[in-house]
PDB file of N, CA, C and O in Angstrom:
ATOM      1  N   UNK A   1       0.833  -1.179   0.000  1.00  0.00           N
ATOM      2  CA  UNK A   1       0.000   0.000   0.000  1.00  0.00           C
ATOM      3  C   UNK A   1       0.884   1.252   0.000  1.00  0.00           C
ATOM      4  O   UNK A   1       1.894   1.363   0.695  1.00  0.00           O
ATOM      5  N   UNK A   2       0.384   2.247  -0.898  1.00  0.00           N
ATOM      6  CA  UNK A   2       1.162   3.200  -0.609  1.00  0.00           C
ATOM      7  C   UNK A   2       0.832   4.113   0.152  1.00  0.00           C
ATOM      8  O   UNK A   2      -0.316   4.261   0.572  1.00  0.00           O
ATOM      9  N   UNK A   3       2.013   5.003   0.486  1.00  0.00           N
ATOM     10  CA  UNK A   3       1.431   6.091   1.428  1.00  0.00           C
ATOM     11  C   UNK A   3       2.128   7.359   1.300  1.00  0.00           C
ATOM     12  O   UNK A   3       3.207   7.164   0.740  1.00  0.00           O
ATOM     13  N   UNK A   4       1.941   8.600   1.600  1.00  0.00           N
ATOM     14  CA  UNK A   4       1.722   9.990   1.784  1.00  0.00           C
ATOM     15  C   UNK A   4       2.460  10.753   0.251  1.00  0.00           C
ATOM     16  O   UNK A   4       1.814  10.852  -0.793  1.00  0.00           O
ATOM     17  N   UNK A   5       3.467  11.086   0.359  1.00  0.00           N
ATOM     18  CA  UNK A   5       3.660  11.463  -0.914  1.00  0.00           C
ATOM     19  C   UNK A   5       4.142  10.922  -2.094  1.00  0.00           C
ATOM     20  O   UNK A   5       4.296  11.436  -3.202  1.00  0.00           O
ATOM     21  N   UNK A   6       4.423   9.448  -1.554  1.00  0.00           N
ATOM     22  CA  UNK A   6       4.710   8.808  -2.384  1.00  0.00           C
ATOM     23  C   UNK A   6       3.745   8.245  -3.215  1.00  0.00           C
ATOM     24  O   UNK A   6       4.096   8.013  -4.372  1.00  0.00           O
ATOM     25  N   UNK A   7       2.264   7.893  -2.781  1.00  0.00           N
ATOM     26  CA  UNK A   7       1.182   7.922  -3.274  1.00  0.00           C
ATOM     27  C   UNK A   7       1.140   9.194  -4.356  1.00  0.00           C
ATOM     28  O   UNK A   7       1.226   8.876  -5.542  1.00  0.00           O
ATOM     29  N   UNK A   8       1.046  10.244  -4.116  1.00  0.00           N
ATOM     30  CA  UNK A   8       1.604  11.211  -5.233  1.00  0.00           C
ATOM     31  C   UNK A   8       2.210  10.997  -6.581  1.00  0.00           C
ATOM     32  O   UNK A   8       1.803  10.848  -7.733  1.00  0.00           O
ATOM     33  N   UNK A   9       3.225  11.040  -6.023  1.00  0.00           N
ATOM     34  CA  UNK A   9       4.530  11.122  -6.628  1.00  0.00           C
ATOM     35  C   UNK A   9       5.249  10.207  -7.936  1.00  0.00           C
ATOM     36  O   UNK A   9       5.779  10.504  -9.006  1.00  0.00           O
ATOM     37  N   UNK A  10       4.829   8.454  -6.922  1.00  0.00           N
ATOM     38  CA  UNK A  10       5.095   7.752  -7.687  1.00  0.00           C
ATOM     39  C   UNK A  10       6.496   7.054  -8.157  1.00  0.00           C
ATOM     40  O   UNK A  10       6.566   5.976  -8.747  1.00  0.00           O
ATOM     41  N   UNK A  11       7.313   7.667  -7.876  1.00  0.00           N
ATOM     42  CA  UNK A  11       9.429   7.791  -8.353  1.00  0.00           C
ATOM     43  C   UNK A  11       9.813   7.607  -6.919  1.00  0.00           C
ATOM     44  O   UNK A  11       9.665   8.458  -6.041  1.00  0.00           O
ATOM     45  N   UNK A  12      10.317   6.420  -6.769  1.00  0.00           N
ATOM     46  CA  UNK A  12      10.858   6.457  -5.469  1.00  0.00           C
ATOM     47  C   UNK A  12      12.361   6.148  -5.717  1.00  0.00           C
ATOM     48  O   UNK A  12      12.463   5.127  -6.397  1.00  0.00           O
ATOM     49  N   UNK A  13      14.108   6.945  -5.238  1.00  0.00           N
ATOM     50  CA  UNK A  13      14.860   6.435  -5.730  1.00  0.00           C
ATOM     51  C   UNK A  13      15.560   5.530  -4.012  1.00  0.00           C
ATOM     52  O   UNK A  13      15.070   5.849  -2.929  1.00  0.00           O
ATOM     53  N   UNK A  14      16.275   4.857  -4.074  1.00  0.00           N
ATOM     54  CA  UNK A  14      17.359   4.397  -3.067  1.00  0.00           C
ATOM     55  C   UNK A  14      17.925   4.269  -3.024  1.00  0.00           C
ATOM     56  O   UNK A  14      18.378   3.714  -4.025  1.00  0.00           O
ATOM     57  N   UNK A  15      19.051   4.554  -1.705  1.00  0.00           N
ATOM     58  CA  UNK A  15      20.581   4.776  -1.925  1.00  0.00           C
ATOM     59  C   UNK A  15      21.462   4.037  -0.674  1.00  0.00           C
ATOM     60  O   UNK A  15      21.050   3.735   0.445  1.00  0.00           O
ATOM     61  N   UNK A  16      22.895   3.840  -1.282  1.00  0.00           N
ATOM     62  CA  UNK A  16      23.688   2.891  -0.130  1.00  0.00           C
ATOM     63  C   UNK A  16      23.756   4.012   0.591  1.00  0.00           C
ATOM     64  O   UNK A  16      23.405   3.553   1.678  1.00  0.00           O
ATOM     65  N   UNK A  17      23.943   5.109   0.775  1.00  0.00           N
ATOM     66  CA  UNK A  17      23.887   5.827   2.279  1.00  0.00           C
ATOM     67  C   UNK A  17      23.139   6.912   2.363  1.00  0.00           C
ATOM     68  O   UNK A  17      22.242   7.211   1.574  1.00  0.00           O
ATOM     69  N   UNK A  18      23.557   7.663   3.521  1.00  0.00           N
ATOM     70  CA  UNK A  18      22.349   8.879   4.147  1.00  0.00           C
ATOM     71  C   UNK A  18      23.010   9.926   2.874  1.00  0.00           C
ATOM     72  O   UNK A  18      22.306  10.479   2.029  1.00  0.00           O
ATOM     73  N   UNK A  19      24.440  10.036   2.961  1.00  0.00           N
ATOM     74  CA  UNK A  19      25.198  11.065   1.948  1.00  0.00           C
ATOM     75  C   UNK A  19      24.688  10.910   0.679  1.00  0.00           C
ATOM     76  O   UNK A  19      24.505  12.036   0.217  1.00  0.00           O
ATOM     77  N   UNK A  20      24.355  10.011  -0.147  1.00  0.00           N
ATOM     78  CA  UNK A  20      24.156   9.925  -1.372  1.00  0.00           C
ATOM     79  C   UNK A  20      22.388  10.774  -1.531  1.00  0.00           C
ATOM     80  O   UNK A  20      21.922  11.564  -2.352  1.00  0.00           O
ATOM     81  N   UNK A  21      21.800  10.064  -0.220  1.00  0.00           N
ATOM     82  CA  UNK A  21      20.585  10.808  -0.410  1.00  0.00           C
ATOM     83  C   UNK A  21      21.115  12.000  -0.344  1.00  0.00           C
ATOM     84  O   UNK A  21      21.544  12.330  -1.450  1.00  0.00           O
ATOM     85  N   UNK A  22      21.390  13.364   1.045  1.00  0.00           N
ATOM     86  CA  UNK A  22      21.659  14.266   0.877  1.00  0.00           C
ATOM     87  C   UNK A  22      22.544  14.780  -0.542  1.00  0.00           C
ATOM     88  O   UNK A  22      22.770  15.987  -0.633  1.00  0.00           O
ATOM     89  N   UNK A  23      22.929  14.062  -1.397  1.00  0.00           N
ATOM     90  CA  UNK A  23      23.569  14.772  -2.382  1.00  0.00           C
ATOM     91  C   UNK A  23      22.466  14.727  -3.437  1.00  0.00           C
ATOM     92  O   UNK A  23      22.232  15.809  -3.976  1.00  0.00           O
ATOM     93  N   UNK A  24      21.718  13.637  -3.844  1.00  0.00           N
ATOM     94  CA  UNK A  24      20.289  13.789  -4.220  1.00  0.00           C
ATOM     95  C   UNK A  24      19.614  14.948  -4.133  1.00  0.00           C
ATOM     96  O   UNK A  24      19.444  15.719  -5.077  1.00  0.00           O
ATOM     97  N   UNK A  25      19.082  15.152  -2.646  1.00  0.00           N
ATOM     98  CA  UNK A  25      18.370  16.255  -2.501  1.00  0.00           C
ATOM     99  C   UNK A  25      18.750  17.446  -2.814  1.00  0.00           C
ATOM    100  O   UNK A  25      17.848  18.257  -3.026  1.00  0.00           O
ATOM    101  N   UNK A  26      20.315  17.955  -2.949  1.00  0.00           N
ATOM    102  CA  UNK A  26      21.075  18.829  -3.370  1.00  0.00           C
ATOM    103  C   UNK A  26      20.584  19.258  -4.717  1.00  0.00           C
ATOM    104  O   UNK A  26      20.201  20.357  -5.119  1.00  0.00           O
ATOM    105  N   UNK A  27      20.739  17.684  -5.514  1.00  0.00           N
ATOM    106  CA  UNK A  27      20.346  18.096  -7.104  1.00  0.00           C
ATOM    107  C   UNK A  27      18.890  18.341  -7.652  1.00  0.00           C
ATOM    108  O   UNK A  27      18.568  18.997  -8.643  1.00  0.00           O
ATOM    109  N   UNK A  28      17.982  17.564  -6.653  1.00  0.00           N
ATOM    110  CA  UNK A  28      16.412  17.812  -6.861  1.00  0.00           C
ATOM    111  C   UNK A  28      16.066  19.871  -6.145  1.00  0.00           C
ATOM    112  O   UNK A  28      15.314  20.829  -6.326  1.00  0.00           O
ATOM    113  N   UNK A  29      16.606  19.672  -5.773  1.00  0.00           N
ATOM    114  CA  UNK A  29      16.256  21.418  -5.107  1.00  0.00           C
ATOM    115  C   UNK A  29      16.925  22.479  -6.020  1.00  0.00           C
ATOM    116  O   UNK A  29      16.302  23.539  -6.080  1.00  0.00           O
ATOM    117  N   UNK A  30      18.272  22.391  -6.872  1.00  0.00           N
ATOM    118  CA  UNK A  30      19.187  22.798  -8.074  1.00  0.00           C
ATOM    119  C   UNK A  30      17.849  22.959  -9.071  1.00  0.00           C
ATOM    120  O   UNK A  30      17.207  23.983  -9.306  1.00  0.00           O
ATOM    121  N   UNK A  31      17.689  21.875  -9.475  1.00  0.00           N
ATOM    122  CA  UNK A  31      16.590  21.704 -10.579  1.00  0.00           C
ATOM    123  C   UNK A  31      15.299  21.981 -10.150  1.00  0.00           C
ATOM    124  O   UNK A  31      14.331  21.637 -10.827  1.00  0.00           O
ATOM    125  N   UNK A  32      15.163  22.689  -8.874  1.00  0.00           N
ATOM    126  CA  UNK A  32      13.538  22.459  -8.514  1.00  0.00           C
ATOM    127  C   UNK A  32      12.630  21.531  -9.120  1.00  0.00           C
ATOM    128  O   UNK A  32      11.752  21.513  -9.983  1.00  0.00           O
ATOM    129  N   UNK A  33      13.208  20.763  -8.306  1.00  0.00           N
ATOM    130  CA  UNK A  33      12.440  19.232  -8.554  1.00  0.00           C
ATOM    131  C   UNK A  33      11.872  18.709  -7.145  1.00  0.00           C
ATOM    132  O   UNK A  33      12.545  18.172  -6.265  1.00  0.00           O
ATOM    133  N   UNK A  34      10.299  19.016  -7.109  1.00  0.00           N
ATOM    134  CA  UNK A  34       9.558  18.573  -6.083  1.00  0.00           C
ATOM    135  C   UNK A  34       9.724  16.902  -5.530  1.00  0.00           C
ATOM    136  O   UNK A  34       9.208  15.995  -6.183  1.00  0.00           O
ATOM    137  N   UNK A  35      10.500  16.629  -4.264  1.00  0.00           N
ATOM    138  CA  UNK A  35      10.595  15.671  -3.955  1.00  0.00           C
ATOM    139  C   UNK A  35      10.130  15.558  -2.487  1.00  0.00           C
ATOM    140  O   UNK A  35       9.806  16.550  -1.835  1.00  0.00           O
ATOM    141  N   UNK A  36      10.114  14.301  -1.999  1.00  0.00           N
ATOM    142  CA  UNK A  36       9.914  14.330  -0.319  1.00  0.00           C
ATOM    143  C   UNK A  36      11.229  13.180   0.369  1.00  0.00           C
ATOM    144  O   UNK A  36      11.680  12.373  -0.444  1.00  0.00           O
ATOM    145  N   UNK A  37      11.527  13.158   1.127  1.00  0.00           N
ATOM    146  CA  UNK A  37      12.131  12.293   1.881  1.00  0.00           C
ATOM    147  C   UNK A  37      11.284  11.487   3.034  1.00  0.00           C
ATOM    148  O   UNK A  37      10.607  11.848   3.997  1.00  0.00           O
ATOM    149  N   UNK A  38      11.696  10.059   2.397  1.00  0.00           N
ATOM    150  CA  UNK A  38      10.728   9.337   3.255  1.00  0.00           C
ATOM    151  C   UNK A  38      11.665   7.973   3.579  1.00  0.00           C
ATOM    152  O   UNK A  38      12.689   7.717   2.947  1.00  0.00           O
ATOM    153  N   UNK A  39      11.080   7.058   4.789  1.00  0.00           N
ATOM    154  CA  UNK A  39      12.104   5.814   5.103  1.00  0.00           C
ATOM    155  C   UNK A  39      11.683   5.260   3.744  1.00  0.00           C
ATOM    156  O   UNK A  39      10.888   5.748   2.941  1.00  0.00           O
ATOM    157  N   UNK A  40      12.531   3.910   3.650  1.00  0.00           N
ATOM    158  CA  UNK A  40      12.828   3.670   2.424  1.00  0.00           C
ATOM    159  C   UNK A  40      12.263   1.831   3.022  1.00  0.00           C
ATOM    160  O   UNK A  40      12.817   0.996   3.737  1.00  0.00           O
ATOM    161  N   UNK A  41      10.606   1.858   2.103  1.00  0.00           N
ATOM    162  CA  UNK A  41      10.641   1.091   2.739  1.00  0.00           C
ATOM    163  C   UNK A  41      11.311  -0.496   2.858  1.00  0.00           C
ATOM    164  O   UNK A  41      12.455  -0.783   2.502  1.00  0.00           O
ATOM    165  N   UNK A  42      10.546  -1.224   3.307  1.00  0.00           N
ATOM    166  CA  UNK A  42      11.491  -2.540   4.317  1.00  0.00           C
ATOM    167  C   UNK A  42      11.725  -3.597   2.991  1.00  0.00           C
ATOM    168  O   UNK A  42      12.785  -4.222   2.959  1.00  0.00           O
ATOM    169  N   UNK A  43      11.072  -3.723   2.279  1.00  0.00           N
ATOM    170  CA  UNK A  43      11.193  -4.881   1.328  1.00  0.00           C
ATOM    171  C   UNK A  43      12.849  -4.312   0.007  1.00  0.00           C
ATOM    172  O   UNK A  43      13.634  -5.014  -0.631  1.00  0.00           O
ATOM    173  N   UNK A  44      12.738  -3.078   0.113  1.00  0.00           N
ATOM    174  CA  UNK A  44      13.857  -2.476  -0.633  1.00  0.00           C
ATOM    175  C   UNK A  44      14.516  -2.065   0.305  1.00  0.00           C
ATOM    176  O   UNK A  44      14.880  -0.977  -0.141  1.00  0.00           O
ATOM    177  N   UNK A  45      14.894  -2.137   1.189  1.00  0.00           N
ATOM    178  CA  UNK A  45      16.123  -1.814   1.950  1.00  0.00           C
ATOM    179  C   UNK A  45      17.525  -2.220   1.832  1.00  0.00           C
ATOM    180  O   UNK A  45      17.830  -3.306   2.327  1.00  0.00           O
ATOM    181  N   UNK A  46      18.353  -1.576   1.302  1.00  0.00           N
ATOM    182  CA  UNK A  46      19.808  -2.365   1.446  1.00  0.00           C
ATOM    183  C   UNK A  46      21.044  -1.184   1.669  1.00  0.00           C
ATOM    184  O   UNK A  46      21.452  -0.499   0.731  1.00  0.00           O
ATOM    185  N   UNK A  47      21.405  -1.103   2.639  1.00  0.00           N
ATOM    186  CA  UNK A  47      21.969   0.330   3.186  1.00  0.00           C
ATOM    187  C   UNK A  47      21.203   1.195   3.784  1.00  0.00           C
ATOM    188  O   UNK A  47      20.917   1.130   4.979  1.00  0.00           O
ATOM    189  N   UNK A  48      20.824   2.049   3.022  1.00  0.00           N
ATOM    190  CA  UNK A  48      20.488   3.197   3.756  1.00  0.00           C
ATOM    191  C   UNK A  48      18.932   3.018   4.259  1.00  0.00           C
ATOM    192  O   UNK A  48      18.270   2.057   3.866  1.00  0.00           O
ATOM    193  N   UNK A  49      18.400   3.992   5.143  1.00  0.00           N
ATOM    194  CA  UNK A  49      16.984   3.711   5.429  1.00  0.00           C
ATOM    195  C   UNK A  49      16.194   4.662   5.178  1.00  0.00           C
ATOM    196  O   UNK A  49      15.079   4.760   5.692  1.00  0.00           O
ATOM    197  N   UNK A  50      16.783   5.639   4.185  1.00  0.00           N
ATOM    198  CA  UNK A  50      15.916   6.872   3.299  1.00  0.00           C
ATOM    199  C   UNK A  50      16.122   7.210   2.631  1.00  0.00           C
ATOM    200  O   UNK A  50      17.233   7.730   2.518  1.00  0.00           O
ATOM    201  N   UNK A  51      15.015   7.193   1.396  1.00  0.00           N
ATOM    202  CA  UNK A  51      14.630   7.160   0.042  1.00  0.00           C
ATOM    203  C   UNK A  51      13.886   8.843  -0.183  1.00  0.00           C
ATOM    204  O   UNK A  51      13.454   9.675   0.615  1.00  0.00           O
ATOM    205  N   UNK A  52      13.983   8.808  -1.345  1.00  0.00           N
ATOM    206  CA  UNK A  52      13.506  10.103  -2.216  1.00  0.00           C
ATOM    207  C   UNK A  52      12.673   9.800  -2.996  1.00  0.00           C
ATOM    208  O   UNK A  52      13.030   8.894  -3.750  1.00  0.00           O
ATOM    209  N   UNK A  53      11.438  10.270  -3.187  1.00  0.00           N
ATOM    210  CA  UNK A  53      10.005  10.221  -3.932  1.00  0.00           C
ATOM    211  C   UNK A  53       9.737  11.267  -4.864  1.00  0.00           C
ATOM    212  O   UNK A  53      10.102  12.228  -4.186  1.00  0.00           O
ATOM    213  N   UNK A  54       9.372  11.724  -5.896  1.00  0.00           N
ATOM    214  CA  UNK A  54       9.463  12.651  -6.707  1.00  0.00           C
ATOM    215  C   UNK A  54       8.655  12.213  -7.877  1.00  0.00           C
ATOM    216  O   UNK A  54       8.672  11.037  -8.241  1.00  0.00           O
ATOM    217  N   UNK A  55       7.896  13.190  -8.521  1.00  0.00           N
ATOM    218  CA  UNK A  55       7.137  13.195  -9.866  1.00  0.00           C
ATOM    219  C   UNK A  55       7.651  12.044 -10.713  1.00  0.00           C
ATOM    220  O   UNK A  55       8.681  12.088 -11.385  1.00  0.00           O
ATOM    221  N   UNK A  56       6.894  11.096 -10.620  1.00  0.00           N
ATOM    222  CA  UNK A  56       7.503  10.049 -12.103  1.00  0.00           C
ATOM    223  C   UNK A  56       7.673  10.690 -13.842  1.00  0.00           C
ATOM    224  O   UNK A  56       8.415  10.327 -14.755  1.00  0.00           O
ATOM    225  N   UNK A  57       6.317  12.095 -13.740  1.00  0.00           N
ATOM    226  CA  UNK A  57       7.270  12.441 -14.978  1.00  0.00           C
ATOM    227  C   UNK A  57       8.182  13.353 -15.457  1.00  0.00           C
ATOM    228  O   UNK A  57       8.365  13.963 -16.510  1.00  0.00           O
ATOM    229  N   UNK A  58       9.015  13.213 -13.721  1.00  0.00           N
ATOM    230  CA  UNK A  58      10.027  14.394 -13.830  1.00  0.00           C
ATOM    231  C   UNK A  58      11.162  12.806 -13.903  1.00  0.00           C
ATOM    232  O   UNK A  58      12.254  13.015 -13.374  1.00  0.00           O
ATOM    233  N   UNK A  59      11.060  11.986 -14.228  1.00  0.00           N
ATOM    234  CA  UNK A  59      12.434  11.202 -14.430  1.00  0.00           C
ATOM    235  C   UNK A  59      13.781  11.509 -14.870  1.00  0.00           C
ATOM    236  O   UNK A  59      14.899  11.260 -14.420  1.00  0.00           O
ATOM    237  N   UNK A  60      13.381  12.066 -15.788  1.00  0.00           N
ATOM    238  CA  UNK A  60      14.409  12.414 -16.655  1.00  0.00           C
ATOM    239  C   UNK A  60      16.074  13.392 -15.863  1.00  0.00           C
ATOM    240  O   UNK A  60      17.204  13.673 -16.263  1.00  0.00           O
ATOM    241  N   UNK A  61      15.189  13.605 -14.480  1.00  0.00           N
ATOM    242  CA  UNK A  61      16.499  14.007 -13.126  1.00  0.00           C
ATOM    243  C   UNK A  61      17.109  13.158 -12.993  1.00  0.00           C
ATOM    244  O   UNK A  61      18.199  13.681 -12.765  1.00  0.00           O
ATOM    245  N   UNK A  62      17.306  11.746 -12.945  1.00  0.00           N
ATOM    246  CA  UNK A  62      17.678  10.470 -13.021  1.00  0.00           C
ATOM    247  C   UNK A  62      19.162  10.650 -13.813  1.00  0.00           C
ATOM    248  O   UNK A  62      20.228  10.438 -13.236  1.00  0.00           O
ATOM    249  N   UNK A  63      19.082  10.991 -14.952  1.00  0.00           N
ATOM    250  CA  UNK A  63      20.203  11.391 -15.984  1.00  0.00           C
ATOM    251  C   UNK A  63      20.986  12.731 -15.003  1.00  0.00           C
ATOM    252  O   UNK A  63      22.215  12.691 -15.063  1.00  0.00           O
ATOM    253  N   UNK A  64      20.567  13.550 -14.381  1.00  0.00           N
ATOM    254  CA  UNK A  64      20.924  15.123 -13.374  1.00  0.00           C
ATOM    255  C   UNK A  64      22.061  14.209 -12.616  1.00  0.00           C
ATOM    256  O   UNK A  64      23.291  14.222 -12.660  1.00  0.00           O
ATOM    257  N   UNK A  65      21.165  13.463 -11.948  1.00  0.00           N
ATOM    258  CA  UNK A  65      21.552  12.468 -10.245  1.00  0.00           C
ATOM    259  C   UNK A  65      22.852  11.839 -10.464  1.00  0.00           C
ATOM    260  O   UNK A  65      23.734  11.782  -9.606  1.00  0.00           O
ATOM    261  N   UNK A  66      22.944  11.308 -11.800  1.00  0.00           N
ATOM    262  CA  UNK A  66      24.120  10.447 -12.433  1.00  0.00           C
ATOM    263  C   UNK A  66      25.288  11.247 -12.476  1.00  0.00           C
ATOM    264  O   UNK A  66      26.296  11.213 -11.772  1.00  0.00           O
ATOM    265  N   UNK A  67      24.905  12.131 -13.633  1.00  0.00           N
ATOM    266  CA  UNK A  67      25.865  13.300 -14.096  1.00  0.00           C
ATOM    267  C   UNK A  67      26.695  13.941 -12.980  1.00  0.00           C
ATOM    268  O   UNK A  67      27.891  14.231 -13.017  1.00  0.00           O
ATOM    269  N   UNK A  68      25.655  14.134 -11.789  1.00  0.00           N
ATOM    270  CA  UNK A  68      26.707  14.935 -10.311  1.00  0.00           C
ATOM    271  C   UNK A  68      27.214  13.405  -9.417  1.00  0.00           C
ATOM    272  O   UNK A  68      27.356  13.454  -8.196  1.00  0.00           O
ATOM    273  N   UNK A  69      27.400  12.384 -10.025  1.00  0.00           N
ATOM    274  CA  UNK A  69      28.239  11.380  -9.028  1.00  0.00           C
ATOM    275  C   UNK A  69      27.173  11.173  -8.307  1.00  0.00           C
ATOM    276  O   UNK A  69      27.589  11.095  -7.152  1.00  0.00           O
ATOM    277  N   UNK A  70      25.800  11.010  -8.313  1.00  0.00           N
ATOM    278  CA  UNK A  70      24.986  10.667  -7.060  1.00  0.00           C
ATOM    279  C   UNK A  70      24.819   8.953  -7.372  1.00  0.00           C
ATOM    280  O   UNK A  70      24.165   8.654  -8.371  1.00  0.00           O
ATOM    281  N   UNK A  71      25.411   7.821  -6.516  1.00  0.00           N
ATOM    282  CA  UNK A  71      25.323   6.584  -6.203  1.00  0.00           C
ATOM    283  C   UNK A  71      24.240   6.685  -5.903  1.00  0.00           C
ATOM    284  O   UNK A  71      23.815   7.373  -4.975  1.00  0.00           O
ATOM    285  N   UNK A  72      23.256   5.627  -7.071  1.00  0.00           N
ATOM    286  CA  UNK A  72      22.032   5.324  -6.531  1.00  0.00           C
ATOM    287  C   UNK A  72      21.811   3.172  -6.269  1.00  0.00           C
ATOM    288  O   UNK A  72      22.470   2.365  -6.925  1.00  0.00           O
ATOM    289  N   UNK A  73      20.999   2.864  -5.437  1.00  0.00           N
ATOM    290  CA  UNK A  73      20.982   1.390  -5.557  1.00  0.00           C
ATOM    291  C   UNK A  73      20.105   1.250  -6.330  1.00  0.00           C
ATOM    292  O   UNK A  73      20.539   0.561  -7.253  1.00  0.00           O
ATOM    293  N   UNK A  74      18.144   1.763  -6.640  1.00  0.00           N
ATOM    294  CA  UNK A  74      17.826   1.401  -6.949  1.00  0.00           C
ATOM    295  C   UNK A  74      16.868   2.459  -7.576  1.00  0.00           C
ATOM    296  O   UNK A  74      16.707   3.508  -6.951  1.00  0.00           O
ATOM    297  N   UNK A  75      16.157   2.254  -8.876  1.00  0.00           N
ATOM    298  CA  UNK A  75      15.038   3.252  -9.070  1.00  0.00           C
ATOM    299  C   UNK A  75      13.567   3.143  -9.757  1.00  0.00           C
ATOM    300  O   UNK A  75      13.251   3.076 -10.944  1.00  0.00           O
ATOM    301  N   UNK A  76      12.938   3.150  -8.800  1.00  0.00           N
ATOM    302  CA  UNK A  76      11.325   2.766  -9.063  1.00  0.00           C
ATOM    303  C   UNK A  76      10.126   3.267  -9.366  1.00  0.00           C
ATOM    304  O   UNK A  76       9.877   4.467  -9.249  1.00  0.00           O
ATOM    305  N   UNK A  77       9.219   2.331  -9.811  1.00  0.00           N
ATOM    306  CA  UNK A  77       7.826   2.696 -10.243  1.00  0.00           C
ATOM    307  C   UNK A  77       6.744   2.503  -8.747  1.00  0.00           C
ATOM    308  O   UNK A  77       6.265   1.451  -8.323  1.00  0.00           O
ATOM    309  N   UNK A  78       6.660   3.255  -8.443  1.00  0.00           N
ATOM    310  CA  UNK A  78       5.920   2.681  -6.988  1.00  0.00           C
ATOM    311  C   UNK A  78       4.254   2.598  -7.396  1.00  0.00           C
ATOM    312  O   UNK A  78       3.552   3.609  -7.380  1.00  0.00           O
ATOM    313  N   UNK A  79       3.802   1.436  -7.710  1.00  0.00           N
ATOM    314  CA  UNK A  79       1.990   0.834  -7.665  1.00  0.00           C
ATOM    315  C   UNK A  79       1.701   0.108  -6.649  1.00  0.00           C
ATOM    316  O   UNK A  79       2.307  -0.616  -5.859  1.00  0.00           O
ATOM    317  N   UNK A  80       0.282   0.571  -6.896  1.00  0.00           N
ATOM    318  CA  UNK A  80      -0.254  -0.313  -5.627  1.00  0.00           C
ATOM    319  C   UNK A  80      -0.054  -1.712  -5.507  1.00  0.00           C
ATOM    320  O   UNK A  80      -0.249  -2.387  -4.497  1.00  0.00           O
ATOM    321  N   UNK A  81       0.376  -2.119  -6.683  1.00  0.00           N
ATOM    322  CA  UNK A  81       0.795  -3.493  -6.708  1.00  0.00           C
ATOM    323  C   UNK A  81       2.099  -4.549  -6.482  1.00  0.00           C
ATOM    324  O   UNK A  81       2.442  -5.720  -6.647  1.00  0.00           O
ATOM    325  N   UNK A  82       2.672  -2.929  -5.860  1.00  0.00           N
ATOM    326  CA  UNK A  82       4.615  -3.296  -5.319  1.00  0.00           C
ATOM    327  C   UNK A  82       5.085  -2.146  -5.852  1.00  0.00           C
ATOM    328  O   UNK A  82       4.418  -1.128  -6.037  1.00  0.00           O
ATOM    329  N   UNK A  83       6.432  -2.329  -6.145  1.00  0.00           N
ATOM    330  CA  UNK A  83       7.643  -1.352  -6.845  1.00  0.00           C
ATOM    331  C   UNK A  83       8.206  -2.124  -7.992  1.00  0.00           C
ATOM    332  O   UNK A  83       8.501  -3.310  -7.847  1.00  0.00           O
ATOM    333  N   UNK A  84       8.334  -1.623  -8.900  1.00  0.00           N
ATOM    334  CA  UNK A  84       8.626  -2.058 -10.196  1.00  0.00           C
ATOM    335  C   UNK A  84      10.082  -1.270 -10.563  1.00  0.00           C
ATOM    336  O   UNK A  84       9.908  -0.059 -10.425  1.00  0.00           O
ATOM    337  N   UNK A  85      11.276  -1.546 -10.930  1.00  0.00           N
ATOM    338  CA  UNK A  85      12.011  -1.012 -11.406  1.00  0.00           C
ATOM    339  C   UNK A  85      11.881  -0.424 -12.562  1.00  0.00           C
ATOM    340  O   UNK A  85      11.361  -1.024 -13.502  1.00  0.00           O
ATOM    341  N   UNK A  86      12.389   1.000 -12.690  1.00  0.00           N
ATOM    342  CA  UNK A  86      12.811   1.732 -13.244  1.00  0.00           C
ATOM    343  C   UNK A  86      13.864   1.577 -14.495  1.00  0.00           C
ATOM    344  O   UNK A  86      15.019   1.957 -14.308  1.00  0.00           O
ATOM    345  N   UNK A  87      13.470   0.999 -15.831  1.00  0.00           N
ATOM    346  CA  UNK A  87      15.098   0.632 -16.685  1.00  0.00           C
ATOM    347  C   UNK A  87      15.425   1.942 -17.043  1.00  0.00           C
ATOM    348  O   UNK A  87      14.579   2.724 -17.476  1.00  0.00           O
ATOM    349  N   UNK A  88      16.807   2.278 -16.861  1.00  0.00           N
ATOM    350  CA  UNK A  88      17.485   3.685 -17.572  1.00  0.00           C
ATOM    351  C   UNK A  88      18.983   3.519 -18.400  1.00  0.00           C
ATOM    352  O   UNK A  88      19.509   4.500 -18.926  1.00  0.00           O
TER     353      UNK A  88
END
């Protein structure tokens, strides 16, 4: 089930640490790119325990995130029916 802005949003990304998020959020706020920070939840967990949620059809930040060195683990389609990866 989803919940609060990620219900929104839809783009959930995840990262091996807290730094990679904070460098994330660096580049989503650069680009004013509406995101939220939320735990990252339990079934995708591997490192860190907070994830970034953001407009699915602002993806194309994905290519931004890369370009500034931002280490990501994973990047998703969040439905009510699970999380679906993201191919890029």
């Amino acid at each position: 089930m989803l919940y609060g802005k990620l219900k929104e949003y839809r783009a959930l990304l995840t990262f091996p640490s807290l730094t990679e998020a904070l460098g994330a959020e660096r580049v989503f706020s650069r680009y004013e790119c509406p995101f939220a920070t939320i735990p990252t939840p339990i079934r995708l967990r591997s490192g860190c325990n907070t994830a970034l949620c953001f407009p699915l059809e602002r993806k194309e930040i994905i290519d931004d995130l890369i370009d500034d060195g931002v280490v990501l683990t994973g990047m998703y389609e969040a439905r009510e029916e699970g999380f679906f990866s993201i191919v890029w």
